[in-house]
N, C-alpha and C positions, 0 to 999 in steps of 0.2 A: 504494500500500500504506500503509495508515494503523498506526503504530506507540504500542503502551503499553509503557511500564516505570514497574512498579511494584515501590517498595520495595527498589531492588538494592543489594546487601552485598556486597563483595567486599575479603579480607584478604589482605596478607601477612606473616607473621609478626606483630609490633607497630603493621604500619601497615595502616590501615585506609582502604584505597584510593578504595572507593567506600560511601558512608556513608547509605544510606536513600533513594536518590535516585528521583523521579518525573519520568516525562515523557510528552506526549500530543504526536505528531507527526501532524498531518492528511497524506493523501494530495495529493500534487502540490507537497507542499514543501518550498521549501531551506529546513533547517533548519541554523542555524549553533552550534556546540559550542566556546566560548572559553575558557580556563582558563590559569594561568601554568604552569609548565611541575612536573608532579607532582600537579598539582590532580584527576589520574583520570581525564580523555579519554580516554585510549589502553585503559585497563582498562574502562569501559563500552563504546566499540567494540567492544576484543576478545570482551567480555560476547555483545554482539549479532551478533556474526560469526559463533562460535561460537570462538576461540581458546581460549579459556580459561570456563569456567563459573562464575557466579555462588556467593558459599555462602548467597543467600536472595534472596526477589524472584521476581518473575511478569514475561516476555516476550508480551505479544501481539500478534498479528500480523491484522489485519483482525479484530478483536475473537476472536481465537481463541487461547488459550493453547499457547502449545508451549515445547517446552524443545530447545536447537538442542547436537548434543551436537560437530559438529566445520566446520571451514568449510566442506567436502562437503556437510555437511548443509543452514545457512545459504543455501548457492547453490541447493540442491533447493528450500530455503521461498521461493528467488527475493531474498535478501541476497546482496549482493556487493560487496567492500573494494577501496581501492584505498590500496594504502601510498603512506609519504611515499615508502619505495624501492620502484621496482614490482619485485614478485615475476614473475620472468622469467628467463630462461638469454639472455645475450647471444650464446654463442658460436652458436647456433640462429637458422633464418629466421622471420620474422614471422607467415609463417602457419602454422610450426608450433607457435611461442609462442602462435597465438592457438586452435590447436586441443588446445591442453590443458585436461583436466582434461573433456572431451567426453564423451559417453555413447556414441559416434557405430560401438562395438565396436572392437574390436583392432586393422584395417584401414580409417579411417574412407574415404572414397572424396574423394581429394583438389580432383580437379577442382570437385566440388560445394560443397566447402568454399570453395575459392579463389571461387567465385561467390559464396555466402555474407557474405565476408567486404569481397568488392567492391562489394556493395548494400549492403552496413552500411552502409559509412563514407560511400557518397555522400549517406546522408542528415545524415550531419554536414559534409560539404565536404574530408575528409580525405584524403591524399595517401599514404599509405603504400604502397608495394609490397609484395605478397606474401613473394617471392622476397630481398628485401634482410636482412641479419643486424643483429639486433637490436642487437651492440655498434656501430653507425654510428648509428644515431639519436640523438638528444637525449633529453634526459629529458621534455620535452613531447611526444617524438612517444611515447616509452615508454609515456606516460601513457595517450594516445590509444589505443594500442594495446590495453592493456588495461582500458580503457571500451568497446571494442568486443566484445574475449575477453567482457566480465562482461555485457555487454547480449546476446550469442550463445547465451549459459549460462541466461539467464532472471531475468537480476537486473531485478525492481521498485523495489528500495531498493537504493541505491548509496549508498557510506561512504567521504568521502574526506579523507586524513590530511595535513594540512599541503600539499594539493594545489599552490601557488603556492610553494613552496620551490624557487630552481635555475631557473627557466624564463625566459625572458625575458619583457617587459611584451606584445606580440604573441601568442607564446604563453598570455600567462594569460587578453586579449580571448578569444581561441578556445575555451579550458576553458570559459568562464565562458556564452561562446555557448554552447555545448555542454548546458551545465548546466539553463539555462534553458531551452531547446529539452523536453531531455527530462520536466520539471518539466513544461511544458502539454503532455506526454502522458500525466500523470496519476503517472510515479513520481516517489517521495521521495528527495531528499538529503539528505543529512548532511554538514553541512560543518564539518569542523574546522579550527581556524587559531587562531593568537595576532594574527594581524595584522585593527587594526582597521578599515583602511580596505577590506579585502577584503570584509569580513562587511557592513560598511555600504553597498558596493557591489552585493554578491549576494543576502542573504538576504535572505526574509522574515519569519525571526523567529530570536533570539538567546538559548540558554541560558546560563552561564554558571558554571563550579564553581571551588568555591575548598576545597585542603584533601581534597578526598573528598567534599565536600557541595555541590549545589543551592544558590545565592547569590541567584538571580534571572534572570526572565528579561524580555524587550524584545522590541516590535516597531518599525516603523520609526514616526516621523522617529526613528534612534537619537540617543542623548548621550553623546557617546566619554567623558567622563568620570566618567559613572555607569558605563559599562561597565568603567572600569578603576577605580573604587570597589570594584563588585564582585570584579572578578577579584583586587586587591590589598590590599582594605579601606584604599586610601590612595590619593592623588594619585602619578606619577611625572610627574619632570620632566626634560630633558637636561638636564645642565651644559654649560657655557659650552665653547665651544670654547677651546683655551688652545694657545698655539704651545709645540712641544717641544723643550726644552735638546740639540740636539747638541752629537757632541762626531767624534772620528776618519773616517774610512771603514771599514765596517765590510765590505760586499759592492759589489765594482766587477766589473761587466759589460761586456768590450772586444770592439765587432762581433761578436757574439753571433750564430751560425747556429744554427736547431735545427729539423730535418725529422721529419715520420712520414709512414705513410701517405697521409696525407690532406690536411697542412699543411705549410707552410713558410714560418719565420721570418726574416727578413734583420734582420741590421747594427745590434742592439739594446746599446743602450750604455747603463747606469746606474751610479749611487753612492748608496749609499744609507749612511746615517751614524748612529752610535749614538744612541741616545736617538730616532730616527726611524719614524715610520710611513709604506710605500710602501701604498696600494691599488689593486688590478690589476681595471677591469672592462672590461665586453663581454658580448656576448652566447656564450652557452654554446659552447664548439667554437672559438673566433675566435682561441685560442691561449695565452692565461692560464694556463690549467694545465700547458701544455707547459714557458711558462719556469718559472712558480712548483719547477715539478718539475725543471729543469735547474739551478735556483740551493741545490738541497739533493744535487744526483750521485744523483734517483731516473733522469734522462733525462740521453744524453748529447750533449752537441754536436758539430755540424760542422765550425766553425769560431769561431775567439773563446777569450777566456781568461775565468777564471772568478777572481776574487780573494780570499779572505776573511780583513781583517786584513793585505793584501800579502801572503800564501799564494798560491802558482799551488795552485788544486785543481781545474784541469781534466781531464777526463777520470775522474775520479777517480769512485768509487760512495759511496753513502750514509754506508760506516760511514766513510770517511775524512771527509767532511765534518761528522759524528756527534764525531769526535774533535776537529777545531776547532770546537764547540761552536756547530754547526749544529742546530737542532729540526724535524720536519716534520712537522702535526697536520693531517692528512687530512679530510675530510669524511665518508669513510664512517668512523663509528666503530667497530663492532664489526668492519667484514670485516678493517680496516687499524691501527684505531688499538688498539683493546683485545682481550682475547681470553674470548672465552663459556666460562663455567663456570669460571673463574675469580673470585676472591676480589677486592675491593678489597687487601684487605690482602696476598693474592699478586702484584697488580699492583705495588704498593709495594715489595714486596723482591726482584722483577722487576728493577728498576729503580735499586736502590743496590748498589751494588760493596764489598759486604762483604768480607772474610778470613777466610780458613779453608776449611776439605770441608765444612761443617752451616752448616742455616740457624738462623740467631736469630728465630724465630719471635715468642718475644715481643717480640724489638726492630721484630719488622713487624707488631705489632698496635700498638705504640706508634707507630709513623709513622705509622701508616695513621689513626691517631685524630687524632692531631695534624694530619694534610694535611684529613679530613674534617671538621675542626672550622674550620681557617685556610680552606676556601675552602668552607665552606658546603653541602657535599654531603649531601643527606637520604639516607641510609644508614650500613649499620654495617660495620666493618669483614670483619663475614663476611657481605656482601652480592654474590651475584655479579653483576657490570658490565651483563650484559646483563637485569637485573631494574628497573636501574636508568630514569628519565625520560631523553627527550633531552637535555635540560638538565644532568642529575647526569650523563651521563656526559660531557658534554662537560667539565664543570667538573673531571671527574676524572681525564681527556687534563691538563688544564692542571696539576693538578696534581701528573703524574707529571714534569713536566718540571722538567728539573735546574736548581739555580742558576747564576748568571754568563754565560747564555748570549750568545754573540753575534749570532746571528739566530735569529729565530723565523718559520717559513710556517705560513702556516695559510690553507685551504680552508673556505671558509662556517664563520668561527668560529662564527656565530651562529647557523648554520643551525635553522631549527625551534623555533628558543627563545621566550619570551615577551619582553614588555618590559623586565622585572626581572632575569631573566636574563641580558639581553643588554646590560645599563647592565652589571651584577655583572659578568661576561667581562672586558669591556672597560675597567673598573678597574684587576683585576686585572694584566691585558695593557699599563697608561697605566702600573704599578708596575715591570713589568718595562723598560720606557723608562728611567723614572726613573735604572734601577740601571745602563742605559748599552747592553743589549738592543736592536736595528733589526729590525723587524715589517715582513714583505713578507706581503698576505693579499689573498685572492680572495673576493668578492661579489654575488652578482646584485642587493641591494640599492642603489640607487642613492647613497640617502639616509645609509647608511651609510658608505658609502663617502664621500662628504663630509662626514659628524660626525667619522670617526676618523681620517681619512688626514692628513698633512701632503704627500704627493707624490700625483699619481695617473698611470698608464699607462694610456691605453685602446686596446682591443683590436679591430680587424674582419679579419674574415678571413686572418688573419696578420700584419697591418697591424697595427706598433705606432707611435704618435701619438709626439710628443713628451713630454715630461715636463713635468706641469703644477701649477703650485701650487692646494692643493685648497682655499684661502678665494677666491680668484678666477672659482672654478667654477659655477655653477649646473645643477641640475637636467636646466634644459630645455638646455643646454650639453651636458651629460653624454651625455644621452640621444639627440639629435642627433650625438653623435659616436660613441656606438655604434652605430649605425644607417648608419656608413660618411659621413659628410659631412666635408668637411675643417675643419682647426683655423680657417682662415680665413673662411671660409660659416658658421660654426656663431659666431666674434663679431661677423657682419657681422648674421647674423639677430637674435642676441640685443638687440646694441646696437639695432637698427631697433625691435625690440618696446619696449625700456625706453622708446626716443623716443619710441612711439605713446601710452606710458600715458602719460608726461608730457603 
């Protein structure tokens, strides 16, 4: 399906989201969508999905003009989206997540589906069972799943949002096979992402918006630093890594047990100390989020104490470790961390422990101006949260959090962000060190994970490693130890590689 947009306009309120924008997508290709985060990706998407409608501009579709009035529609013209979150019901089986949204009548006839759904995927190599519930899979297999629902439905043009967000490096090989597979069958992608080695990987051609506006576009050999000219109109560079001033124990972890369904934790013991940064990786499921969430009283333990500051808070639920001046900033933002149809500026006085029966309304437009200006959130104070970019609401999670805190968890702080963004986060996050703050936080970036950590944990199948200093680390270390090798195999390999290059 070969795709025009021309001329799209699209406002909200003051901001003018998508500003004049053209583009010619030929049929059979990945096309890549970069932009730092508010730059209007997500509102031209939604444009062409049919989310939300353009207020000017022409859609054509194999040189044919139409106007797509909702995503039902989109999927009839053969578009079909695939969010960073897939839109699906976990508590439901897989083939009846993949039988929605079907023409197939009232009672579709199941069996023929379940065959349906079983020649799909063998022509991707996909493993899914029918029968299994959607909350058991990963987010890559979620994903799979529904690239299959949207290729079942009729989608020619597939639209995918920050696809490589959350998945392991395995799982993105497979996406990316996937991607390309269906490309020489003549449909088009759309591939959105901030990250530039993905798009340098996949695509074969790169738009790039900055602002609401068309900056430029590329095809391959790319030059990652003209592509972050465009996206930024500047160079970015890391800062140096710099060791962080501890100071007390802030959260001790004694033989630590922690079960669910499906996992189980033995005999984890940590310290982690003010002013410090712990990073917890692995691949998705391997158990990270189970402790992350026992060291805030969302999960409870089996065995083990739980310390925070010398406080036994074992056993103990959120709001009690809320009160020792525990933080927990989720990944999913809207379902966990903010609430839709709310106000920035209601989130703010949400969040301060005024006096009296009445709220001080103006004093929460005052904070809310004041937080939106200190951490840089493109919005106003009567903006609601979920209008907001990934990016702005992340930065507006950070900045509902209180001063003085003793720890802070945080799930993919940087989930989905750009590069800019995601230095900005992480400033901000190095200030609350500073003030004596210990940050325990969850990643599937590798690479971040050893820019910001000072400790790191890694995770396989329950299996938590020992505690490792994260300048000693490397990569190919990392990665080899998510992938279940031991701490000793993984510096016997490395050391042999350094000797070879020597």
């Amino acid at each position: 399906m070969r795709v025009d947009l021309k001329n799209i306009h699209k406002t909200f309120g003051s901001v003018h989201a998508n500003d004049g924008i053209n583009m010619a997508i030929p049929a059979g290709t990945i096309q890549g969508i970069l932009g730092e985060n508010g730059a209007g990706k997500s509102t031209l998407m939604k444009i062409l999905s049919g989310f939300i409608q353009a207020d000017q501009g022409e859609i054509l579709l194999d040189d044919q003009l139409v106007t797509i009035h909702s995503p039902s529609d989109a999927i009839r013209r053969g578009i079909g989206m695939l969010h960073q979150d897939p839109l699906d019901f976990p508590p439901m089986r897989v083939i009846d997540n993949f039988m929605l949204g079907s023409l197939g009548g009232l009672i579709p006839r199941r069996s023929e589906v379940v065959e349906a759904f079983l020649s799909l995927q063998r022509q991707f190599d996909f493993a899914l069972s029918p029968e299994t519930y959607v909350d058991t899979l990963t987010v890559g297999e979620r994903q799979q799943l529904e690239i299959l629902r949207l290729l079942w439905l009729g989608a020619r043009l597939l639209i995918l949002d920050e696809p490589t967000t959350g998945i392991s490096s395995l799982q993105k090989e497979k996406l990316f096979a996937t991607l390309r597979l269906l490309a020489e069958e003549g449909r088009t992608i759309i591939f959105v992402s901030h990250k530039l080695e993905d798009v340098e990987e996949l695509c074969h051609r790169v738009a790039v918006l900055r602002l609401g506006q068309l900056t430029g576009e590329m095809s391959p050999p790319y030059n990652p630093s003209d592509l972050i000219e465009m996206m930024f109109s500047k160079t970015i560079e890391l800062a140096p890594r710099s060791p962080s001033q501890t100071g007390e124990p802030v959260l001790t972890l004694q033989n630590i047990a922690i079960e669910d369904s499906r996992l189980s934790i033995q005999d984890v013991n940590l310290e982690v100390l003010s002013g410090q940064v712990v990073g917890l990786a692995g691949m998705e499921g391997s158990g990270q989020n189970l402790l992350l969430r026992a060291c805030g009283g969302l999960v409870r333990t089996v065995h083990g104490k739980i310390l925070v500051r010398g406080k036994d808070l074992t056993g103990k639920n959120y709001h009690a470790f809320m009160q020792h001046s525990v933080a927990y900033l989720p990944a999913s933002r809207l379902e966990e961390g903010l609430i839709p149809g709310l106000t920035l500026s209601e989130h703010f006085i949400l969040t301060e422990y005024g006096e009296g029966a009445f709220i001080d309304w103006d004093r929460g437009v005052e904070i809310s101006q004041t937080r939106i200006q200190e951490y840089n959130i493109r919005g106003t104070h009567s903006s609601p949260v979920e209008r907001l970019s990934g990016g702005n609401q992340q930065r507006a999670l950070l900045a509902l959090l209180k001063p003085s805190l003793n720890l802070i968890l945080l799930e993919h702080p940087t989930r989905g962000l750009d590069i800019e963004s995601t230095h900005y986060i992480w400033s901000k996050l190095r200030e609350r060190c500073q003030q004596g703050s210990a940050i325990i936080f969850i990643s599937s970036d590798l690479e971040e994970i050893l820019q910001y950590s000072d400790q790191i944990l890694v995770f396989f199948s329950g299996q938590v490693f020992p505690q490792l200093d994260a300048s000693t680390v490397t990569v190919d270390m990392l990665g080899q130890l998510i992938g279940g090798k031991s701490l000793n195999d993984t510096s016997a390999s490395v050391a042999g590689a350094n000797s070879n290059d020597a």
